[in-house]
C-alpha positions as CSV (number, residue, x, y, z in Angstrom):
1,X,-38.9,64.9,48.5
2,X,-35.6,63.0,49.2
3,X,-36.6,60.6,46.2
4,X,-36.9,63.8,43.7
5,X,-33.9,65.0,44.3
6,X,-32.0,61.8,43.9
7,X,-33.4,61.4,40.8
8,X,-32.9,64.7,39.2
9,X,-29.3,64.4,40.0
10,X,-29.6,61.1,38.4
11,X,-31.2,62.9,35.4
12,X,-28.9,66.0,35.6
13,X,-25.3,63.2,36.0
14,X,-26.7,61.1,32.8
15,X,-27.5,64.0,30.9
16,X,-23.8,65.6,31.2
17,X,-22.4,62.1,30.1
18,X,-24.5,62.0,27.2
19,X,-23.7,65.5,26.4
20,X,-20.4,65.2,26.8
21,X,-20.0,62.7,24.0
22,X,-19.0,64.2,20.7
23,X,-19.6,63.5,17.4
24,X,-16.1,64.3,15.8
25,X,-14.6,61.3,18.3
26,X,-15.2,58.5,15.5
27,X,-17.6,55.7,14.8
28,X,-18.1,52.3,17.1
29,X,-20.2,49.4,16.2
30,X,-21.8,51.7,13.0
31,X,-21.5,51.2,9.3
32,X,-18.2,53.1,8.1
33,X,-19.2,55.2,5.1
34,X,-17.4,56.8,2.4
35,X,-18.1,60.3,3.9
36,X,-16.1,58.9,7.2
37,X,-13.0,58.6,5.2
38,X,-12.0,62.2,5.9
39,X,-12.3,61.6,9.4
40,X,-10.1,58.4,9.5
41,X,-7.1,59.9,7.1
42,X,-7.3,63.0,9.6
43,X,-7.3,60.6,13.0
44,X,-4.3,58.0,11.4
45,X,-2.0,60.7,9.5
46,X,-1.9,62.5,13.0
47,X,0.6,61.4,15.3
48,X,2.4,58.0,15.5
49,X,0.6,54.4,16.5
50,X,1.0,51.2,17.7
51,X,-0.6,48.0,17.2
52,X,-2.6,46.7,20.5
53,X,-4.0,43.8,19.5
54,X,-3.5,41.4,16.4
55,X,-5.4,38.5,15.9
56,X,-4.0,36.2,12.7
57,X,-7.4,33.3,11.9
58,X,-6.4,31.2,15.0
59,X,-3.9,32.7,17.3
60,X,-3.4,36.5,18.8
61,X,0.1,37.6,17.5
62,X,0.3,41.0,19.1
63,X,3.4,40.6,20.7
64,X,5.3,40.3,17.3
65,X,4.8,44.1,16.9
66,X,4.7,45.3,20.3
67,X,8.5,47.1,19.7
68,X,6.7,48.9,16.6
69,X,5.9,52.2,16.0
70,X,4.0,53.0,12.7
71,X,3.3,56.4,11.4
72,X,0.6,57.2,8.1
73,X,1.9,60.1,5.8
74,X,-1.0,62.2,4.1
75,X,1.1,60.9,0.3
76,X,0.3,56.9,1.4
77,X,3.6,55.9,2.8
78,X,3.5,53.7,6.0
79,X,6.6,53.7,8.4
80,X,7.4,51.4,11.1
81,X,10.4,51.2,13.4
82,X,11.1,49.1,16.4
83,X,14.2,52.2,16.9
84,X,16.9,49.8,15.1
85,X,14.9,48.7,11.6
86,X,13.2,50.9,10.1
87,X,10.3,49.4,7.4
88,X,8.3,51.1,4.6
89,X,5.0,50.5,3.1
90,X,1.9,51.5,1.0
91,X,-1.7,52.3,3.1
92,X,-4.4,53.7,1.3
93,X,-8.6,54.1,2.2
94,X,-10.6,53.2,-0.7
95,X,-14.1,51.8,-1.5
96,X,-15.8,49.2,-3.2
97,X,-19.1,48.1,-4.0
98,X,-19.6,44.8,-2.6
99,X,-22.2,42.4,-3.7
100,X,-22.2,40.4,-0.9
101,X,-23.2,43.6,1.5
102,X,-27.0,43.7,2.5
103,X,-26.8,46.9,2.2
104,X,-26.6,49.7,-0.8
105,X,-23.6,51.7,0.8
106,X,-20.2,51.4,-0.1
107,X,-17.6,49.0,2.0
108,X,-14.9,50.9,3.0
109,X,-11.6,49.5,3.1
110,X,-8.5,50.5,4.9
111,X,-5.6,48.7,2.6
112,X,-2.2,47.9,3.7
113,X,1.2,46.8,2.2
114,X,4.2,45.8,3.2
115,X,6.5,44.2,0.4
116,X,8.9,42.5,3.2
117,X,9.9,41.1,6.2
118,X,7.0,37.7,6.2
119,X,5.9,39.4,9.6
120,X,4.5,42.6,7.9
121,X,3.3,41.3,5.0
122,X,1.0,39.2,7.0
123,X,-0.2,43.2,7.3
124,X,-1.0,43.4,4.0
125,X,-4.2,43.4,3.3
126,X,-7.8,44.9,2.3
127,X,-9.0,45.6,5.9
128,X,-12.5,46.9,6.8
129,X,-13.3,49.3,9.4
130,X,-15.3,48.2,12.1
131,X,-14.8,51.3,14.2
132,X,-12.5,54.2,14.5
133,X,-11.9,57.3,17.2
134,X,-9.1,60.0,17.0
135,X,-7.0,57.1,18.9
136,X,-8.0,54.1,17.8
137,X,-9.3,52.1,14.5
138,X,-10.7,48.8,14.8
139,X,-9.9,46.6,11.6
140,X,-11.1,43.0,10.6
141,X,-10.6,40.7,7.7
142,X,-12.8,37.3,6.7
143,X,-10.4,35.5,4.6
144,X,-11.5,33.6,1.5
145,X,-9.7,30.6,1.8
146,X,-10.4,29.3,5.0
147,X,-12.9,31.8,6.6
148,X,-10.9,33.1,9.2
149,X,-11.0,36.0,11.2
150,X,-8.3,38.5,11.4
151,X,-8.1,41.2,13.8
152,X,-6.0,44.5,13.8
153,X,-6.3,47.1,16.0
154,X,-4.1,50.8,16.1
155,X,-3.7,52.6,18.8
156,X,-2.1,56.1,19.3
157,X,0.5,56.6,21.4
């Protein structure tokens, strides 16, 4: 009797986490569609970010941004202050059909642009979505020179 009611709690406890998940919270390790873009410009245009982790090919460079705070307007314009310079750029979600995808869906790419300081335009780029949440978005970038890995992550504040 003791063993049936330890597992119907344990049914009852897993059964409120999975419940409790919502669909409306984002994608993780999922293919990013073009019917997710709504979702992501309503997640990033809402409230101001920070980047939490920046990988550049061979080296983690996060803590050349740490004093940054970047806001996405709905028109495309990026901000980003430190609270004494204040930069401007370009982001924009788009897609493109990749032929190098094994799959028949669209790659969906989160672009950014940043004209000056060297620092930000190391930013600027085509980058794809790996994942995304109403607080985070998880982007990556092979390049096509040497192969390397980039890594960009936003967080909200």
């Amino acid at each position: 009797m003791k063993n049936i009611a330890i597992n119907l709690t344990v049914l009852i406890l897993a059964i409120l986490v999975f419940k409790s998940c919502s669909k409306d919270d984002g994608k993780e390790n999922n293919v990013v569609d073009s019917s997710d873009i709504p979702s992501i410009k309503s997640a990033i245009t809402n409230g101001d970010w920070h980047i939490s982790y920046y990988f550049d090919s061979d080296k983690e460079e996060t803590s050349d941004y740490v004093d940054y705070i970047f806001t996405f307007q709905e028109n495309g314009t990026l901000g980003a202050t430190d609270g004494n310079t204040s930069l401007s750029g370009a982001w924009s979600i788009t897609t493109s059909d990749n032929s190098n995808d094994d799959t028949s869906t669209s790659d969906v790419d989160f672009n950014i642009l940043f004209s000056s300081p060297e620092i930000f335009e190391e930013l600027s780029d085509d980058w794809d979505i790996k994942s995304y949440s109403n607080n985070q978005i998880e982007l990556m970038d092979i390049s096509g020179g040497n192969g390397g890995t980039d890594l960009l992550t936003f967080s909200k504040n």
